[in-house]
C-alpha positions as CSV (number, residue, x, y, z in Angstrom):
1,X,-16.3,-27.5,-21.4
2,X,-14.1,-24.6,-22.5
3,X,-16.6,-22.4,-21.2
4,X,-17.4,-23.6,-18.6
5,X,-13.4,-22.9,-17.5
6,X,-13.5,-19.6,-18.6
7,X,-16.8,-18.5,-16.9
8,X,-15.2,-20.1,-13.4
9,X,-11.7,-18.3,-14.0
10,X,-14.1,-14.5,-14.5
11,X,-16.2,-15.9,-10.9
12,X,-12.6,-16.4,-9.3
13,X,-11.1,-13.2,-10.2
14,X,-14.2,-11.2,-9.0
15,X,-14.1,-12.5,-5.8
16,X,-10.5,-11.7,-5.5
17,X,-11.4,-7.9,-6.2
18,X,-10.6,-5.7,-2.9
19,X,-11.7,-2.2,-2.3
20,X,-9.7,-0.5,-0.8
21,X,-10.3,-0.4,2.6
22,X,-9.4,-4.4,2.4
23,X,-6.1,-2.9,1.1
24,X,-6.1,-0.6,4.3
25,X,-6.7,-3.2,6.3
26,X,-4.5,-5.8,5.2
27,X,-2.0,-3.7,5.7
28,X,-2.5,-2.2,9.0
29,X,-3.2,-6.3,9.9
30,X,0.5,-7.4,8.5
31,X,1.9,-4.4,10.4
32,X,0.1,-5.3,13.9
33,X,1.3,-9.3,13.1
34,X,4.3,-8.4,12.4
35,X,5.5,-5.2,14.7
36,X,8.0,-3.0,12.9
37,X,7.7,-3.6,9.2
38,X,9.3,-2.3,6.4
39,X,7.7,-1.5,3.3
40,X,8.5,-4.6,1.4
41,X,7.2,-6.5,4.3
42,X,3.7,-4.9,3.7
43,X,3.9,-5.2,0.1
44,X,4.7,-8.7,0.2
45,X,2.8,-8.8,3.0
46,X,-0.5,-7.5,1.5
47,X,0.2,-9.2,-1.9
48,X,1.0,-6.0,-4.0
49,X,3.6,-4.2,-6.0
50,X,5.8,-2.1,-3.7
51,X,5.2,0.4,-5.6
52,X,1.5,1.0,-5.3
53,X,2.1,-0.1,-1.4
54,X,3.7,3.0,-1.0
55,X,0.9,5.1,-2.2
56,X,-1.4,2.7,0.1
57,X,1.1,3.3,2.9
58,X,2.0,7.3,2.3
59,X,-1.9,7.8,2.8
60,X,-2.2,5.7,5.9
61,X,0.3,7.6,7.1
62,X,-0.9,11.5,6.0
63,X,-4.1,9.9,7.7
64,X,-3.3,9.3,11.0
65,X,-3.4,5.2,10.8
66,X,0.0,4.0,10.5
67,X,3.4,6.5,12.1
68,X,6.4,5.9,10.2
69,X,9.7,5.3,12.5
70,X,13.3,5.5,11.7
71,X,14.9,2.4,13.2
72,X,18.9,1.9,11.9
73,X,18.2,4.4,8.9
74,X,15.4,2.6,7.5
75,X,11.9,3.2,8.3
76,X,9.7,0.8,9.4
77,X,5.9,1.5,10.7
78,X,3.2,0.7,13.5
79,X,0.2,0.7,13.5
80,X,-1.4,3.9,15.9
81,X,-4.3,3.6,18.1
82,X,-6.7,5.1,15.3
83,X,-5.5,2.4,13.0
84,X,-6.4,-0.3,15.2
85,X,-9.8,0.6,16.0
86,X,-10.0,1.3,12.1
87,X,-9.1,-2.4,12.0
88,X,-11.7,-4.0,14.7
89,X,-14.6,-1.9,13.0
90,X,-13.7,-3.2,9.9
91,X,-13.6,-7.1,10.9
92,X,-16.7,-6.5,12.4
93,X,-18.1,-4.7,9.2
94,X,-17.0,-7.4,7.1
95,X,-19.0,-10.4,9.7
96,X,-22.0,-8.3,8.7
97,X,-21.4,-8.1,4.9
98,X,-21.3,-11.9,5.0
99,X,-24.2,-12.3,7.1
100,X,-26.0,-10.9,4.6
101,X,-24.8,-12.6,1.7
102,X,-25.8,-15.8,3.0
């Protein structure tokens, strides 16, 4: 029985496993849900460390995906036009990757 357990907590985590262009993703989705969000909106947002959201976020941004705006002294940011049509390709992308897992 014990191993049983143990071989279905290992199946669990893998499937929890995101590349990182789910990370993208997530984020530029909590950001279009949202509107204006700060950074520990996305991190809590997109389940991670606020830390490592930052590094997720700082390359969305160099990238073109997400603009960073000053709103009261704090910055918040919105998803750009690239980063939406990043977004769609990528839901569609991931209908076909289940399509094919069936």
């Amino acid at each position: 029985m014990l191993c049983i357990i143990v071989l279905e907590k290992r199946i669990l985590s893998e499937e929890r496993r995101r590349t990182k262009y789910d990370i993208y993703a997530d984020i530029i989705e909590i950001i279009v849900k949202k509107g204006l969000c700060s950074l520990t909106r996305i991190s809590y947002g997109a389940n991670m460390p606020v830390d490592r959201a930052k590094k997720e976020v700082a390359f969305l941004v160099s990238h073109g995906f997400i603009n960073e705006v000053i709103v009261g002294g704090s910055k918040k940011y919105r998803a750009t036009r690239w980063g939406l049509e990043f977004l769609e390709a990528f839901k569609r992308m991931r209908k076909f990757f289940a399509a094919l897992e069936q």
